[in-house]
Structures are given as C-alpha cells and as structure tokens.
N, CA, C and O atoms as a Maestro MAE file, in Angstrom:
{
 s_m_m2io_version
 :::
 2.0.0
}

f_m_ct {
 s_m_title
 :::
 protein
 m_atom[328] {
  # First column is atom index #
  i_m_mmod_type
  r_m_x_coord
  r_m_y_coord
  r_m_z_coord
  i_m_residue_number
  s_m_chain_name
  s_m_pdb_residue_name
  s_m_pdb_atom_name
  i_m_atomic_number
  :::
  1 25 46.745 -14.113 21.173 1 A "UNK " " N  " 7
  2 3 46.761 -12.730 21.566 1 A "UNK " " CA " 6
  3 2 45.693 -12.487 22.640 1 A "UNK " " C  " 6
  4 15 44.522 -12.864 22.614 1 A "UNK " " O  " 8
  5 25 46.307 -11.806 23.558 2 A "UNK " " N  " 7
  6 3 45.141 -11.371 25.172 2 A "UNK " " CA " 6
  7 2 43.907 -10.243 24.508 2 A "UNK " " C  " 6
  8 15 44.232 -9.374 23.699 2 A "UNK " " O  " 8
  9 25 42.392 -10.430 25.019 3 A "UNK " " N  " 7
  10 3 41.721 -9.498 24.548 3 A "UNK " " CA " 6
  11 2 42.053 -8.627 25.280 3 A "UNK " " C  " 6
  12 15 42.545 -8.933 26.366 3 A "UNK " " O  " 8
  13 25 41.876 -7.193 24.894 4 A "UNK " " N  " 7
  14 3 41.533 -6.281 25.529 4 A "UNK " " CA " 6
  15 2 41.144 -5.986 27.154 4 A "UNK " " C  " 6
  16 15 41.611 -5.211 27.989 4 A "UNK " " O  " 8
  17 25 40.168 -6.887 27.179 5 A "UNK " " N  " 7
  18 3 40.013 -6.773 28.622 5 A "UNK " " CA " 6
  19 2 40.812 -7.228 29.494 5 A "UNK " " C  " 6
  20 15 41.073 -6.579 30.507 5 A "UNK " " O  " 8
  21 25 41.400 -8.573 29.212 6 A "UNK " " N  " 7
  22 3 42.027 -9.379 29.591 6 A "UNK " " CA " 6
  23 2 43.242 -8.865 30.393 6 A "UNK " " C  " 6
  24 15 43.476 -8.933 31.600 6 A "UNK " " O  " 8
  25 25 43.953 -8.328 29.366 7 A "UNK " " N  " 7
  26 3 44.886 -7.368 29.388 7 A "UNK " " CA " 6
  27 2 44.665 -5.761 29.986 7 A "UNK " " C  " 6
  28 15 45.582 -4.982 29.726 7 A "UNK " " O  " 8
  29 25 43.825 -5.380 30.551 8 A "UNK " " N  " 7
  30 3 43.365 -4.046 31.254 8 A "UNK " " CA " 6
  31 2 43.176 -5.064 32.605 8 A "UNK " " C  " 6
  32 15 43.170 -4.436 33.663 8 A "UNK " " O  " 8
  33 25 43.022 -6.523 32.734 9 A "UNK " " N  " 7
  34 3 42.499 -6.566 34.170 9 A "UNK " " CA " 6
  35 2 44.150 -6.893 34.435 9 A "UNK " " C  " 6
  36 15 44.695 -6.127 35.230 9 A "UNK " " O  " 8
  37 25 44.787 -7.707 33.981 10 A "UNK " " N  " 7
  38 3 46.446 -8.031 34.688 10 A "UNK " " CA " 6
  39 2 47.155 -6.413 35.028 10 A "UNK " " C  " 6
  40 15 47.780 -6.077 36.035 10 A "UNK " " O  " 8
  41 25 46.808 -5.589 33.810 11 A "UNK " " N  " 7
  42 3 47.243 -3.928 34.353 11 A "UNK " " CA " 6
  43 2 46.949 -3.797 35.465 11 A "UNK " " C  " 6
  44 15 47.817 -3.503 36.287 11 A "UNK " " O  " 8
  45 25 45.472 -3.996 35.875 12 A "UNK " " N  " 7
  46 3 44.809 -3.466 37.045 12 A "UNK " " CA " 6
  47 2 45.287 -3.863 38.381 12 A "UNK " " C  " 6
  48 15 45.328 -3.170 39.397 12 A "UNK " " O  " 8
  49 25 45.732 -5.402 38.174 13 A "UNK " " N  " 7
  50 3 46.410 -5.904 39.300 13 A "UNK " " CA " 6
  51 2 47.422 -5.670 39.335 13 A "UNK " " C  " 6
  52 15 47.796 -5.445 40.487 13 A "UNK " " O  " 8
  53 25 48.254 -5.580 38.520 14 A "UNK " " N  " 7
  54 3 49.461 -5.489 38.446 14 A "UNK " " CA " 6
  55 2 49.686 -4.059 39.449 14 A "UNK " " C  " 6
  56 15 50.499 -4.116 40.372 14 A "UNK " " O  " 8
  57 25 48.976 -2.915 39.211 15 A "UNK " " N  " 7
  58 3 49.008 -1.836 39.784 15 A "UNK " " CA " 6
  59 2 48.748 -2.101 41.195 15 A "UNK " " C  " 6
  60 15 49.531 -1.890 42.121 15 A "UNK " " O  " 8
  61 25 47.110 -2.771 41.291 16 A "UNK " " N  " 7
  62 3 46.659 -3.076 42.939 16 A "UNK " " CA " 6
  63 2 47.882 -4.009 43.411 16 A "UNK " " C  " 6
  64 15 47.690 -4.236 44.605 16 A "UNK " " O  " 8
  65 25 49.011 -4.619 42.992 17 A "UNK " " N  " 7
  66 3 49.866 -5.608 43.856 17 A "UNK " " CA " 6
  67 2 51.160 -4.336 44.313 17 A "UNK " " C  " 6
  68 15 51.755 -4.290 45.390 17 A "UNK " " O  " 8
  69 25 51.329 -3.408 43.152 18 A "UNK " " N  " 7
  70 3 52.703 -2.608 43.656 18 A "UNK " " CA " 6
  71 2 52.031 -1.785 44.870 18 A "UNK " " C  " 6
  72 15 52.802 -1.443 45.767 18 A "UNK " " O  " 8
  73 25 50.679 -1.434 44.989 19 A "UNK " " N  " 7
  74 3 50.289 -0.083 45.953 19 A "UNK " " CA " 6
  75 2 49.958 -1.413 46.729 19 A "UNK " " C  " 6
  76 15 50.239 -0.823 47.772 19 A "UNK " " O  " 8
  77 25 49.552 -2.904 47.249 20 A "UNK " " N  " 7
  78 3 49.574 -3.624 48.102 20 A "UNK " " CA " 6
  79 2 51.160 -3.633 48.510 20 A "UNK " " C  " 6
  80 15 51.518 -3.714 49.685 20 A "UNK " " O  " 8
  81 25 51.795 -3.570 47.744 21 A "UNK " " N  " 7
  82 3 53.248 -4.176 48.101 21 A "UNK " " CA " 6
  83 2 53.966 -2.652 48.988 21 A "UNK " " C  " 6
  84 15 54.797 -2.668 49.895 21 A "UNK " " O  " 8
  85 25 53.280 -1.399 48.324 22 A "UNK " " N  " 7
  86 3 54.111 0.063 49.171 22 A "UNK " " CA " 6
  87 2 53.581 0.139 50.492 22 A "UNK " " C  " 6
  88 15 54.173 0.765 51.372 22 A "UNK " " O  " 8
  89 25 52.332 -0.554 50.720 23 A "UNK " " N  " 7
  90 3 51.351 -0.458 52.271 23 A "UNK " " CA " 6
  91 2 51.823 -1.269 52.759 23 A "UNK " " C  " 6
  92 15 51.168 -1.598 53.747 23 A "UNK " " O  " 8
  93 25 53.269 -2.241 52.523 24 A "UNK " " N  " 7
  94 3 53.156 -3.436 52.933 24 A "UNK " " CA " 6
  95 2 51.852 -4.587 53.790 24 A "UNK " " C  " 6
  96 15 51.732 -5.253 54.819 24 A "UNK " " O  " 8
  97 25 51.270 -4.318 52.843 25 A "UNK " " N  " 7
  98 3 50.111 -5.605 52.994 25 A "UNK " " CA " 6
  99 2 50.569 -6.812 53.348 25 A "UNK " " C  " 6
  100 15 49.777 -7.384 54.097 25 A "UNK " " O  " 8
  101 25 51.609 -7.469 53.086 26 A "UNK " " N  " 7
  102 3 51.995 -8.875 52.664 26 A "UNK " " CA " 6
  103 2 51.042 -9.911 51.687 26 A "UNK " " C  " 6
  104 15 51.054 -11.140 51.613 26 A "UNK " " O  " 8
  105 25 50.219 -8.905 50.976 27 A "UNK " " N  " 7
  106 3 49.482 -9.912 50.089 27 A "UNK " " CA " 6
  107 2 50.077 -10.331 48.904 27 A "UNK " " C  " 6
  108 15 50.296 -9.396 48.135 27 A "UNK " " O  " 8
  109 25 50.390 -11.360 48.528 28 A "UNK " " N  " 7
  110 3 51.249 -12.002 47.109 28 A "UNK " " CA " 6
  111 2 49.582 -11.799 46.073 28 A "UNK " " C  " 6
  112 15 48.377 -11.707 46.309 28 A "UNK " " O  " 8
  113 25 50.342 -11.812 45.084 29 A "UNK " " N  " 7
  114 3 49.365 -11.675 43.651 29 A "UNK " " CA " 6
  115 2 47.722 -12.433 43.700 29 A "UNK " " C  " 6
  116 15 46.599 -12.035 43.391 29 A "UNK " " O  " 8
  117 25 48.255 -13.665 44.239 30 A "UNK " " N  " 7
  118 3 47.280 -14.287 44.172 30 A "UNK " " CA " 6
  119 2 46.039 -14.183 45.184 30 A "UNK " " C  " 6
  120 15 44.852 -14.222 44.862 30 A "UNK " " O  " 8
  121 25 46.563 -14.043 46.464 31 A "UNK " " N  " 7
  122 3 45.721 -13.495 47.142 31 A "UNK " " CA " 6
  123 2 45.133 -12.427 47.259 31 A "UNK " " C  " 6
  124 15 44.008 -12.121 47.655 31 A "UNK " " O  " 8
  125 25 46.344 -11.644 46.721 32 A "UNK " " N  " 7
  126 3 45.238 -9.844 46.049 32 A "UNK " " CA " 6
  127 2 44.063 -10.068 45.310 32 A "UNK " " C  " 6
  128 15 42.939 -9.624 45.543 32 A "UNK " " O  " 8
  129 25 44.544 -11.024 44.118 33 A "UNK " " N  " 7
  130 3 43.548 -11.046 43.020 33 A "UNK " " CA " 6
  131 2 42.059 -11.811 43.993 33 A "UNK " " C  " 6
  132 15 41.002 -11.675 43.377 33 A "UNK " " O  " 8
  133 25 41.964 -12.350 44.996 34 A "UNK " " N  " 7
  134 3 41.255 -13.513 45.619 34 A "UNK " " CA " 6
  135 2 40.487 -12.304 46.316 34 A "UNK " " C  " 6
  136 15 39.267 -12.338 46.156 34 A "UNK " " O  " 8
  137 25 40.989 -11.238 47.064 35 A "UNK " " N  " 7
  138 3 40.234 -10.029 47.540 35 A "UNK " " CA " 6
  139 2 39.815 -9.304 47.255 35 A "UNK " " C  " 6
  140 15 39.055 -8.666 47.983 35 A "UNK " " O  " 8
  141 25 40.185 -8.858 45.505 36 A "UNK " " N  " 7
  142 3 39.670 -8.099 44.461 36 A "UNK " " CA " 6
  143 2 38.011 -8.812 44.134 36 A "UNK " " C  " 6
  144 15 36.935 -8.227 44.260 36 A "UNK " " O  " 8
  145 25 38.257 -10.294 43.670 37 A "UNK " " N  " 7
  146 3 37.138 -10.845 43.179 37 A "UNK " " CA " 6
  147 2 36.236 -10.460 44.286 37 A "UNK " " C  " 6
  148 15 35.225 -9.794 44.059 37 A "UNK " " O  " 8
  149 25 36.515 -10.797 45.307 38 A "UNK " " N  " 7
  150 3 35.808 -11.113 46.661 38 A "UNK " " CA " 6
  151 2 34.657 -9.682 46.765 38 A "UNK " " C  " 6
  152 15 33.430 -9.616 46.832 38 A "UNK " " O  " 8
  153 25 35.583 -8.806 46.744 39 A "UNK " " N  " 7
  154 3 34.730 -7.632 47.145 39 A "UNK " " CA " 6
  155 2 33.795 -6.890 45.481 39 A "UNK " " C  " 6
  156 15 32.819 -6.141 45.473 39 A "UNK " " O  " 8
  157 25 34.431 -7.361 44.482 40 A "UNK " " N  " 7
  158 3 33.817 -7.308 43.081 40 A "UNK " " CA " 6
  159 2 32.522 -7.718 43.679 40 A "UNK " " C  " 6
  160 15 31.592 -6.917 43.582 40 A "UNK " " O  " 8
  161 25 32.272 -9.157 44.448 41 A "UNK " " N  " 7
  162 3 31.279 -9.762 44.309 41 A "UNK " " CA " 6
  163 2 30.309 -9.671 45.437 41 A "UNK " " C  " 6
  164 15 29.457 -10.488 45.787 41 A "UNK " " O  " 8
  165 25 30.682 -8.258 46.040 42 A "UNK " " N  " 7
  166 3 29.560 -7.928 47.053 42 A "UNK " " CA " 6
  167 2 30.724 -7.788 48.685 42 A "UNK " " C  " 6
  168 15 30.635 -6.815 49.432 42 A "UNK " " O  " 8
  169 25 31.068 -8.191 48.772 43 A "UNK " " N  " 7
  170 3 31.980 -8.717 50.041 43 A "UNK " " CA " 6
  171 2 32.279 -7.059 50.501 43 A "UNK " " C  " 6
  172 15 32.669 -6.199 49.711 43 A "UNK " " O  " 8
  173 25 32.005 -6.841 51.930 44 A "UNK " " N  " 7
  174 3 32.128 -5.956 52.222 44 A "UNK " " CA " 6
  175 2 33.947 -5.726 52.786 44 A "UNK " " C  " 6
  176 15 34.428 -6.492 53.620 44 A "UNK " " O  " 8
  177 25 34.702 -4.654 52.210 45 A "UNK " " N  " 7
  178 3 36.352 -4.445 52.276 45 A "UNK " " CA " 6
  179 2 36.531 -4.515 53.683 45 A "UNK " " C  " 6
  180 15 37.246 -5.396 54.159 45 A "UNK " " O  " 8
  181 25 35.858 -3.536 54.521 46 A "UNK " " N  " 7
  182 3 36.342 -3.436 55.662 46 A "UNK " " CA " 6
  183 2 36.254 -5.020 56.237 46 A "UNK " " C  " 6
  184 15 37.385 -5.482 56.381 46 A "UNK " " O  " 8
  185 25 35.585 -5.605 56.463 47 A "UNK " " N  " 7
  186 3 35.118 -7.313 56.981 47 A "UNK " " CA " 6
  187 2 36.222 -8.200 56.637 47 A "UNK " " C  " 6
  188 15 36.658 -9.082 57.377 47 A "UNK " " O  " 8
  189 25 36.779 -7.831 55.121 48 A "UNK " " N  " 7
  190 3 37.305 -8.781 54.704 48 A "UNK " " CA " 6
  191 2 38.549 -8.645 55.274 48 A "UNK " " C  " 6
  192 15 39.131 -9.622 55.744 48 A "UNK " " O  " 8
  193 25 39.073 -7.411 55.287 49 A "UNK " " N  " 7
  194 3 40.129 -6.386 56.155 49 A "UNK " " CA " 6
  195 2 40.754 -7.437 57.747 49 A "UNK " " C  " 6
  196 15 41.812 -7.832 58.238 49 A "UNK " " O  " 8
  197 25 39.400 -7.480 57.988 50 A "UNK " " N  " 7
  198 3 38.956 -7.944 59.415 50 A "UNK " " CA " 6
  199 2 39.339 -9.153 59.652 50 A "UNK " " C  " 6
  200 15 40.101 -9.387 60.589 50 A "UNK " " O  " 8
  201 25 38.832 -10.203 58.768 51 A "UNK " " N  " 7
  202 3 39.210 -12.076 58.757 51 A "UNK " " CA " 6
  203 2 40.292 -11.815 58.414 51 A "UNK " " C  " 6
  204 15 41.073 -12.031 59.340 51 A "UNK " " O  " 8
  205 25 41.132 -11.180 56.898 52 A "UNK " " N  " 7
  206 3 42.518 -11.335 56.979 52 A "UNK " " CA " 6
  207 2 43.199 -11.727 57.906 52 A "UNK " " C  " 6
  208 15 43.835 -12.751 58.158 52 A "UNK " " O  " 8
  209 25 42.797 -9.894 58.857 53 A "UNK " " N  " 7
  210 3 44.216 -9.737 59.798 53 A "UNK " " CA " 6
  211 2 43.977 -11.084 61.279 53 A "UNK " " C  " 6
  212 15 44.840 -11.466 62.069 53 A "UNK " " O  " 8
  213 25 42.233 -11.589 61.179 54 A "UNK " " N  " 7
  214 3 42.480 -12.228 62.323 54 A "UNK " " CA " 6
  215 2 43.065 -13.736 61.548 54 A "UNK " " C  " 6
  216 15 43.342 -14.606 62.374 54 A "UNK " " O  " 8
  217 25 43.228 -14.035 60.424 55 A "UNK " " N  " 7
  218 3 43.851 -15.571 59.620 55 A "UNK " " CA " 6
  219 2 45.027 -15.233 60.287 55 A "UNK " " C  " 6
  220 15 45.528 -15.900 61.192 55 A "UNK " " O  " 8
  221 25 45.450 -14.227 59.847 56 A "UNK " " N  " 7
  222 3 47.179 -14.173 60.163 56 A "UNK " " CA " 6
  223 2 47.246 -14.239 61.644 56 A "UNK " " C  " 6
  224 15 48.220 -14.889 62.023 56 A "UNK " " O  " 8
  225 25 46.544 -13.788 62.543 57 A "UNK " " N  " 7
  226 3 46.597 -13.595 63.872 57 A "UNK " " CA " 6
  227 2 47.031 -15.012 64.388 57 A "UNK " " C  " 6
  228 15 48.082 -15.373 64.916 57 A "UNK " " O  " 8
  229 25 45.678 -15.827 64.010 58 A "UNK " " N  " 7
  230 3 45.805 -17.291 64.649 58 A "UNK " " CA " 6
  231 2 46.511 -18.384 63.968 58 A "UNK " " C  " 6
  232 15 46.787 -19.510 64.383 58 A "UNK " " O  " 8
  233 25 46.828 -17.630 62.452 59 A "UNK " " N  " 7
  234 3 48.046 -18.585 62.048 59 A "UNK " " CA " 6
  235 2 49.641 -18.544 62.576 59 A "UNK " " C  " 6
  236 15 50.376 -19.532 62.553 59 A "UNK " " O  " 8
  237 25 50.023 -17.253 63.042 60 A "UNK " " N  " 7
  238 3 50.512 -16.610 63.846 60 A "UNK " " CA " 6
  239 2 51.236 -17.247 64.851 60 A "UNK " " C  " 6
  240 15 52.435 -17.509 64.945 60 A "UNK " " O  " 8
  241 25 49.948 -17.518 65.841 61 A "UNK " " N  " 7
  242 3 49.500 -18.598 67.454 61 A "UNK " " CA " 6
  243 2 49.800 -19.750 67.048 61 A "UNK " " C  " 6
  244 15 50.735 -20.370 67.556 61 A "UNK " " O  " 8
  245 25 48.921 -20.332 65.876 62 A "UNK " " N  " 7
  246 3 49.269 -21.875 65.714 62 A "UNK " " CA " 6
  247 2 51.034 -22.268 65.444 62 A "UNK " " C  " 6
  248 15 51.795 -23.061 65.999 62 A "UNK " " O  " 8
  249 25 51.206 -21.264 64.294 63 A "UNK " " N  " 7
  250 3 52.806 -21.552 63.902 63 A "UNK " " CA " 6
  251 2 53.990 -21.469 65.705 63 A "UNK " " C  " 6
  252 15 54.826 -22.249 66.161 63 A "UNK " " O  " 8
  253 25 53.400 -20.047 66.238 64 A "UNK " " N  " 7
  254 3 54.096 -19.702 67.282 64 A "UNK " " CA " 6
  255 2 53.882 -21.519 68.553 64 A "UNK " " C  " 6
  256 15 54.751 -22.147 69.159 64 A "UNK " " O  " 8
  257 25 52.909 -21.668 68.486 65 A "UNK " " N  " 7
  258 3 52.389 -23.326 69.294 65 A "UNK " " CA " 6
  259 2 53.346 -23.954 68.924 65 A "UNK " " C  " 6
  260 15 54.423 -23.890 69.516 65 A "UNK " " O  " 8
  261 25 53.141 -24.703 67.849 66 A "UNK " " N  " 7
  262 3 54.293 -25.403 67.230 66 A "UNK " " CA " 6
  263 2 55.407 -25.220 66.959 66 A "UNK " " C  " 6
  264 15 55.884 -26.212 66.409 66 A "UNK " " O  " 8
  265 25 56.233 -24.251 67.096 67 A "UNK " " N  " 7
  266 3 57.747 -24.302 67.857 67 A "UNK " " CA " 6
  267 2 58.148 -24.151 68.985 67 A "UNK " " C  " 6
  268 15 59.304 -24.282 69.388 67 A "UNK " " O  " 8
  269 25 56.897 -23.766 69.768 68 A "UNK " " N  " 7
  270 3 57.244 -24.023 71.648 68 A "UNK " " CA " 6
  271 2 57.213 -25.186 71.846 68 A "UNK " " C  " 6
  272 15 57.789 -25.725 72.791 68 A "UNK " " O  " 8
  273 25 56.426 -25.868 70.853 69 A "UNK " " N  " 7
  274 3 56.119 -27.581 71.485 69 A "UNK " " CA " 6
  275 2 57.162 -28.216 70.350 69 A "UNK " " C  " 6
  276 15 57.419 -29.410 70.506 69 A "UNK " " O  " 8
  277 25 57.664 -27.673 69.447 70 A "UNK " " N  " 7
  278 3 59.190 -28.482 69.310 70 A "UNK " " CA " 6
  279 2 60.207 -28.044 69.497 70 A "UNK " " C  " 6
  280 15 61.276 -28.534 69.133 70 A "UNK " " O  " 8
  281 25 59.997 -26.754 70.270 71 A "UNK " " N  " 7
  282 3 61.183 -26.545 71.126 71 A "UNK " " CA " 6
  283 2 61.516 -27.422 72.386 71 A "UNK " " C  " 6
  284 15 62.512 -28.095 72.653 71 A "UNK " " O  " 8
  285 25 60.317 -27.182 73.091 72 A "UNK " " N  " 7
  286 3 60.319 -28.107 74.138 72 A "UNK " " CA " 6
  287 2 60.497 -29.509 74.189 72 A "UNK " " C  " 6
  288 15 60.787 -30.141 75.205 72 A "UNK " " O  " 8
  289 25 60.283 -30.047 72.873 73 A "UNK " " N  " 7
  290 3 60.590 -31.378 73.074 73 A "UNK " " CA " 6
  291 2 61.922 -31.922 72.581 73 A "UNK " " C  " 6
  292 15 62.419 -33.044 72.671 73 A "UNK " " O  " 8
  293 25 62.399 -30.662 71.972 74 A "UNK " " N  " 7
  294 3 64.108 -31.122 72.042 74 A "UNK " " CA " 6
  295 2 64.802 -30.790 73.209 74 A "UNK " " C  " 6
  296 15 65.814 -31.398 73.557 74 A "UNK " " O  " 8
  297 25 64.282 -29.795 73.876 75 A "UNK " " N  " 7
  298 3 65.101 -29.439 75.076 75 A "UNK " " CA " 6
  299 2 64.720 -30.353 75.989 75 A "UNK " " C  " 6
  300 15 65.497 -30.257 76.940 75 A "UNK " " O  " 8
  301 25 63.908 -31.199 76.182 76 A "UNK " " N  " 7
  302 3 63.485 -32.648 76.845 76 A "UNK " " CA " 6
  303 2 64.375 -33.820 76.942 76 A "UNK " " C  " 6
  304 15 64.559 -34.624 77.856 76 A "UNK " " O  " 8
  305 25 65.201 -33.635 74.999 77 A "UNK " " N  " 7
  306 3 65.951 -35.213 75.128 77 A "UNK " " CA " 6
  307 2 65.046 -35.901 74.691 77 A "UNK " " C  " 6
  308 15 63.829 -35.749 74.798 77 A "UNK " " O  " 8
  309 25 65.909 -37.043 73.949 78 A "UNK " " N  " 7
  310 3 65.288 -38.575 74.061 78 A "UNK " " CA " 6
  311 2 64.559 -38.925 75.135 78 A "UNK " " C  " 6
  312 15 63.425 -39.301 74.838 78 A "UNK " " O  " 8
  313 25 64.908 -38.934 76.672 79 A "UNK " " N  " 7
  314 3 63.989 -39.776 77.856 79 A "UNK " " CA " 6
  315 2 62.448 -39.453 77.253 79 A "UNK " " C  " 6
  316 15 61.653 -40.344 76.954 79 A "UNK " " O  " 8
  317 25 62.167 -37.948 77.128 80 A "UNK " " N  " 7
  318 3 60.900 -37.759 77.160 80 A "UNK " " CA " 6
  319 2 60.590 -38.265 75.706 80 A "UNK " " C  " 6
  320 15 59.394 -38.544 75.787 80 A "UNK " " O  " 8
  321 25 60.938 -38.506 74.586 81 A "UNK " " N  " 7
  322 3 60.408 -39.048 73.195 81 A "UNK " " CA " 6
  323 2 59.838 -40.867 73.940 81 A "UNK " " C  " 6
  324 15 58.743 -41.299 73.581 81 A "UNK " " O  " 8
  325 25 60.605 -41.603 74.800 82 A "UNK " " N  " 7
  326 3 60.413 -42.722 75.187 82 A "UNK " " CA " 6
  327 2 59.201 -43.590 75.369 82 A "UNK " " C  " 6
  328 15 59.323 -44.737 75.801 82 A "UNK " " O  " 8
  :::
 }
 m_bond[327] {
  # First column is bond index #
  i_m_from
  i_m_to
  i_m_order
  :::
  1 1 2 1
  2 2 3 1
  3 3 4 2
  4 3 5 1
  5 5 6 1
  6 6 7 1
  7 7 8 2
  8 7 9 1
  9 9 10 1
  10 10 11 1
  11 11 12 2
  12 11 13 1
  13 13 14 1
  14 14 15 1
  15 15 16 2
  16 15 17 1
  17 17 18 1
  18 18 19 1
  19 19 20 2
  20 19 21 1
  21 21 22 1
  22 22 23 1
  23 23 24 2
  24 23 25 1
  25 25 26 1
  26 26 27 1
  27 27 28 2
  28 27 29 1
  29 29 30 1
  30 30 31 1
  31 31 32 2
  32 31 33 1
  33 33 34 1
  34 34 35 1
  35 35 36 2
  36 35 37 1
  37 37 38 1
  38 38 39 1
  39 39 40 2
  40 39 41 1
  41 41 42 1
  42 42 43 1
  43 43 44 2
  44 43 45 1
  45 45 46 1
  46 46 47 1
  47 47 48 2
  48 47 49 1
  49 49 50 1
  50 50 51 1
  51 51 52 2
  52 51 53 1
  53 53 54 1
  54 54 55 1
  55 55 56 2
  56 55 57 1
  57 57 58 1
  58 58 59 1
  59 59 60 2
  60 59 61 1
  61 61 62 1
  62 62 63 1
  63 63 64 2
  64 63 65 1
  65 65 66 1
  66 66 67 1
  67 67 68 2
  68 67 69 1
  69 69 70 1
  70 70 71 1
  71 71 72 2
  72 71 73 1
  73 73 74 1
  74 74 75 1
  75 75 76 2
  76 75 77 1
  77 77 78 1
  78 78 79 1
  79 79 80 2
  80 79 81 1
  81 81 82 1
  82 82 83 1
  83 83 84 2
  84 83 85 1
  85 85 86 1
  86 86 87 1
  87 87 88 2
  88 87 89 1
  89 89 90 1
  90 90 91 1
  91 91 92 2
  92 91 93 1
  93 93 94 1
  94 94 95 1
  95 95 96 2
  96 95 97 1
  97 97 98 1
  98 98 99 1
  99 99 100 2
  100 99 101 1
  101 101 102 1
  102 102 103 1
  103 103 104 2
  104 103 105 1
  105 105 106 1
  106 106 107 1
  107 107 108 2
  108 107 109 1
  109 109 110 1
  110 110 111 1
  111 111 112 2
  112 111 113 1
  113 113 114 1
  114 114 115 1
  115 115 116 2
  116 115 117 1
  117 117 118 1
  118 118 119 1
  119 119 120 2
  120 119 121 1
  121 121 122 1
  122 122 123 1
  123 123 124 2
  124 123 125 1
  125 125 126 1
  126 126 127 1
  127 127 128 2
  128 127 129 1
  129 129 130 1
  130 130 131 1
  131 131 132 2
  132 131 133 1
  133 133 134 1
  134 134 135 1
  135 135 136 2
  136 135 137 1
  137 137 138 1
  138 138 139 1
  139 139 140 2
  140 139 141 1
  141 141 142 1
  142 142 143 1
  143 143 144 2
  144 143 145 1
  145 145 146 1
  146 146 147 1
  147 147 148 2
  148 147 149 1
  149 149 150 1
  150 150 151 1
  151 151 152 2
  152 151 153 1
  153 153 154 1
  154 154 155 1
  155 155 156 2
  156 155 157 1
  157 157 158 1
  158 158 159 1
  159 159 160 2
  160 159 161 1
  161 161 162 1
  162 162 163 1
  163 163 164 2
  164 163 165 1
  165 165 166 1
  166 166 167 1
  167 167 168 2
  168 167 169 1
  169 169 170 1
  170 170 171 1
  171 171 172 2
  172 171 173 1
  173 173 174 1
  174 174 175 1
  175 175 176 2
  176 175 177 1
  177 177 178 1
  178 178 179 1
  179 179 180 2
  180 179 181 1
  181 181 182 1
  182 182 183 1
  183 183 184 2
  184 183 185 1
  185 185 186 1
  186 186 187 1
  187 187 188 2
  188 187 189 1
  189 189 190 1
  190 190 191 1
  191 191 192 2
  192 191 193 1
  193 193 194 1
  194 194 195 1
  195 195 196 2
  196 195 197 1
  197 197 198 1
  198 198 199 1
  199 199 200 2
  200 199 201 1
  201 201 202 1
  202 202 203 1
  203 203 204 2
  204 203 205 1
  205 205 206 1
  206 206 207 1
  207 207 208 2
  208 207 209 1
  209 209 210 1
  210 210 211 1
  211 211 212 2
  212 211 213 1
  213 213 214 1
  214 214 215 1
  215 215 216 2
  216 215 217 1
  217 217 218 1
  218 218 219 1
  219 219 220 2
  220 219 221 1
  221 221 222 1
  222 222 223 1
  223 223 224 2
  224 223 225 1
  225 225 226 1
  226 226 227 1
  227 227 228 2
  228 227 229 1
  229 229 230 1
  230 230 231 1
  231 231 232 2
  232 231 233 1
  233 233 234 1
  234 234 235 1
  235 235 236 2
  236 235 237 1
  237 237 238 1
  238 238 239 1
  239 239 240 2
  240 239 241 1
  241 241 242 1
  242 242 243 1
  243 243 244 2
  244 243 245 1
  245 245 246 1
  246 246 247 1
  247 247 248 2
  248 247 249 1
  249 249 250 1
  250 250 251 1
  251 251 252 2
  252 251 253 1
  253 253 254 1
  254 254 255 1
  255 255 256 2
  256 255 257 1
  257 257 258 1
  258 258 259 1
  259 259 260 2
  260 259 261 1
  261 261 262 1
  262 262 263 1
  263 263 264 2
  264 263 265 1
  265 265 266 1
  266 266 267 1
  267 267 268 2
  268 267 269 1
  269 269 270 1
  270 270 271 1
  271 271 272 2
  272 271 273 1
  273 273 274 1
  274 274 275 1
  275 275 276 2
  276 275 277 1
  277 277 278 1
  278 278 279 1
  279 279 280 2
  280 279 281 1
  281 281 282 1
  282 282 283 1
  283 283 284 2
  284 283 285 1
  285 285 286 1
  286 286 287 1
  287 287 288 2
  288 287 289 1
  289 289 290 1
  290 290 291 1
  291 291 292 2
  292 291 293 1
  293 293 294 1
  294 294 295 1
  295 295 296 2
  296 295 297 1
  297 297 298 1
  298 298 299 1
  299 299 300 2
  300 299 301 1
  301 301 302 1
  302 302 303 1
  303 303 304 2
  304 303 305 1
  305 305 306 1
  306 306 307 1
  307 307 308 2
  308 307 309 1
  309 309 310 1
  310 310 311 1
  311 311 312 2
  312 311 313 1
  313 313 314 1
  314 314 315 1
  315 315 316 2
  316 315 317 1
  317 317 318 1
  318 318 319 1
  319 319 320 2
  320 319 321 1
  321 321 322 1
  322 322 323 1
  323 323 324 2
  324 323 325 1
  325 325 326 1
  326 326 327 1
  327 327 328 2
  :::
 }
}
C-alpha cells in the first residue's frame, strides 16, 4: 500500500502533467517530474524555462543537419558513397 505522501505527490504530478499537457509544453511525465525536482531544489523556473527551450532549439538544428546531410547524400547516388 502507497503512503500517504507518496500518493499526494503522483496526484500532484499527475495534475502538473494535464496543465503541462493544456500549455502544450511537450513535456512527457518524466521530464515534468525532472523540472519539478529541479526547481524543488533551488533551480531558478525562469532559467530552467530558458535551457529547455534552447535543448530543443539545437536539438532541433542537429536533427534538422542530419536530414539535409542524408538527404543530400541520397540525392548524390552511389558515385558520391564511392
């Protein structure tokens, strides 16, 4: 059986994931819960706000990199794999 608390903190998220999920955040459970602790433990919201949106930014770039450069190398052909 869950203690008490236990069970008031999955409530708690459970709530912080549906009002993440109506702002469309794109944060999944786990990473909510990872920003909850974070700022529990001093971490200032707005900052953290901040690295998020720039992770996604340059994961973004990197993902966007890597299908120009395997786009391009199918539209190349075999000669250029050679």
């Amino acid at each position: 059986m869950e203690g008490v608390g236990l069970q008031r903190a999955r409530e708690a998220l459970d709530l912080a994931h549906h009002i993440a999920n109506l702002l469309n955040t794109g944060l999944d459970r786990k990473t909510l819960s990872i920003c909850i602790a974070l700022c529990e433990h001093g971490v200032n919201p707005e900052a953290l706000a901040a690295v998020v949106k720039e992770l996604r930014r340059e994961s973004a770039a990197v993902q966007g990199g890597a299908t120009a450069t395997a786009t391009a190398a199918l539209a190349n052909g075999p000669a250029s794999r050679a």
